[in-house]
N, C-alpha and C positions, 0 to 999 in steps of 0.2 A: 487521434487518441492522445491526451494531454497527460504526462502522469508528471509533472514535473512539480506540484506539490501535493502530497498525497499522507492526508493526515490520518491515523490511525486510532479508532476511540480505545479509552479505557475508563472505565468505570473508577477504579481508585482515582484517576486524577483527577475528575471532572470536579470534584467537591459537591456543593448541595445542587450544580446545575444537571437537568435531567440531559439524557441522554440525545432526545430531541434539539432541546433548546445547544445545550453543544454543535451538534449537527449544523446547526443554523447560522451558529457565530463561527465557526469555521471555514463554511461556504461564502460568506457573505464576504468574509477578508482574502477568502481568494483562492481557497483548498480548487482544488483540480479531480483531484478522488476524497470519495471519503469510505474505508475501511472498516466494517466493523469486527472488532475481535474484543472477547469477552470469554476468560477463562475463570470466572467465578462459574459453581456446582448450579447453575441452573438450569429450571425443566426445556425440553425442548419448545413447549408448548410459550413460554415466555419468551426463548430466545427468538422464537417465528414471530409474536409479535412484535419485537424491538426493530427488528428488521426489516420487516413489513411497514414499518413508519418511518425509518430510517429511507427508505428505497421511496416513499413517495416523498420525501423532503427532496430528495437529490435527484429525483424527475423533473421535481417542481426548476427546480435550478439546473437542471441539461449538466449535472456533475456526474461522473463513473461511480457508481458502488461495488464495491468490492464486500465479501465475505470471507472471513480469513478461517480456516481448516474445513468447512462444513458444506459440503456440495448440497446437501440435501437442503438447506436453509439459503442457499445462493438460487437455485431450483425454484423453492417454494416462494421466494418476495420477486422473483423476475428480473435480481440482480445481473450487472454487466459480467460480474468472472467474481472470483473465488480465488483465494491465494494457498498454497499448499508448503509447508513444512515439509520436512525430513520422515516426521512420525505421523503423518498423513496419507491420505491416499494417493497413490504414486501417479505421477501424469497422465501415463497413458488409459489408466485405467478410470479417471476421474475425466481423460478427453471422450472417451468412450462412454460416459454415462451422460455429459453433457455435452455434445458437439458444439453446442454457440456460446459457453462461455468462456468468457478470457479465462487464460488459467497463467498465474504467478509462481513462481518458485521460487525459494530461499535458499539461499548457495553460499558458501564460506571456501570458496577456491574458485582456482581457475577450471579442473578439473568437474566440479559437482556442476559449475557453468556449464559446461558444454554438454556435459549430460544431461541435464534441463533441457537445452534446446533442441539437445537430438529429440527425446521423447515426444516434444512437442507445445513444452512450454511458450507463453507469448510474450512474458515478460522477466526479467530478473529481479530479486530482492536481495540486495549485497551486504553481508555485514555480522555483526555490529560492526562495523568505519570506526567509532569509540566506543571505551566504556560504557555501559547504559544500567540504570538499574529498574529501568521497567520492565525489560527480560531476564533476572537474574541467570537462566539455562541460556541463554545466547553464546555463551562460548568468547574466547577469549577478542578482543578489539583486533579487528584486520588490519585497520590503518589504508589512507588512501592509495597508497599504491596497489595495492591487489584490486582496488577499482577501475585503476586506469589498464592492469592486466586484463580483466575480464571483459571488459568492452571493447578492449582491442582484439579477445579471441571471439568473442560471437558479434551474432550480427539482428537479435533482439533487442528490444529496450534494458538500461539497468538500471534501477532503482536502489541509490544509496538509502541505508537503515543503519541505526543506530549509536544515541550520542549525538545526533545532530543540534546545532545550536545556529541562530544569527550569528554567532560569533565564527565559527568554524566551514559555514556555507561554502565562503569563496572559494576557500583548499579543495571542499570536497568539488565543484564544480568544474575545479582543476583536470579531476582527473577524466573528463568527458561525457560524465554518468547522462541520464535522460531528464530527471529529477532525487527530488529526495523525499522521504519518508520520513513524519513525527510524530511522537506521540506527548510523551511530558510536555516539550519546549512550546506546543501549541495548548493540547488539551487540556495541562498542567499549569496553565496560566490564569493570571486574575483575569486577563481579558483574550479570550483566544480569538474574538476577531481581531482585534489589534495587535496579537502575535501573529495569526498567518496572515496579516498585510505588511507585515513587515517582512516574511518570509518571502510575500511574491515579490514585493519591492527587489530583494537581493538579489530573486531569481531573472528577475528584469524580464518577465512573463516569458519566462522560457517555454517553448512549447514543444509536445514529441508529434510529428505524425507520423507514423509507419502503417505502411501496405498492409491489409489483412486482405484473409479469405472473405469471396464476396457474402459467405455468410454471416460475415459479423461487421460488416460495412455501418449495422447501425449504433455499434459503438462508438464511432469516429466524431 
């Protein structure tokens, strides 16, 4: 399992390109996941099919998809896991509706860390690391030290988020993480294949594998 660049869409950024064509220029520079999260007021019935074309774009290309808050729509396209918030449905409860998919958690301490993993989390989403203003509610900038805290208390993947920039990469890589998470600095660009090839470049194809349950061996 590769999460070492792991782009996250957003509709405001993308400008006139559709959500597909995104998808495609992301993969293509070297995303490792691709994420969909989408907090504009739309029907369920659209966001199933967004996802549903999302998830055969990223079969086509052996990429991870993720769906960020919505089991039922990670469920419904045959998505690899679902990523869960704070104000979402809590691990164990969402491990219990879906046993084979990965499930993410977003943690802002060392402490909500470990709680994650107990519950049963597979992976961690650390952060905001900076500033970021594509999350206005993300809460105040952690800064890379509470990254290098966190992965030295568990012993799942951690996924640095937000604020992340080609510029600021190395620091964050300093601190141990698995990969990183973006959303502006890729999606947000005039050319987002040529910002996440630059991204992988930095990451020097860093790669994560860790052990799973053999029921989810075919995420690997």
């Amino acid at each position: 399992m590769n999460l070492s660049l792991y782009v996250i869409t957003d509709r405001t950024c993308q400008g006139k390109r559709s959500m597909e064509e995104t998808a495609e220029e992301v993969i293509r520079g070297g995303a490792t996941v691709l994420q969909y999260r989408e907090k504009a007021p739309l029907s369920t019935r659209i966001l199933c099919e967004e996802v549903i074309q999302l998830r055969r774009i990223t079969m086509q290309h052996r990429v991870l998809f993720f769906v960020n808050d919505r089991v039922d729509l990670a469920l419904a396209c045959g998505a690899d896991g679902v990523h869960l918030g704070d104000e979402d449905l809590p691990v164990p409860i969402a491990r219990r509706i879906a046993p084979d998919l990965l499930i993410g958690a977003s943690c802002d301490s060392v402490e909500s860390a470990l709680r994650a993993q107990e519950e049963g989390a597979d992976y961690l989403g650390v952060g905001p690391v900076y500033v970021t203003a594509t999350k206005p509610d993300a809460g105040e900038a952690v800064g890379t030290g509470l990254l290098a805290e966190v992965k030295n208390a568990v012993t799942i993947p951690v996924v640095a988020i937000g604020g992340i920039t080609p510029e600021n990469v190395p620091e964050v890589l300093q601190s141990g993480v698995d990969g990183v998470a973006v959303i502006q600095a890729v999606v947000g660009s005039p050319s987002p294949r040529s910002q996440a090839a630059r991204f992988r470049k930095l990451l020097n194809t860093k790669s994560l594998c860790t052990s799973l349950p053999r029921n989810k061996e075919k995420h690997l």
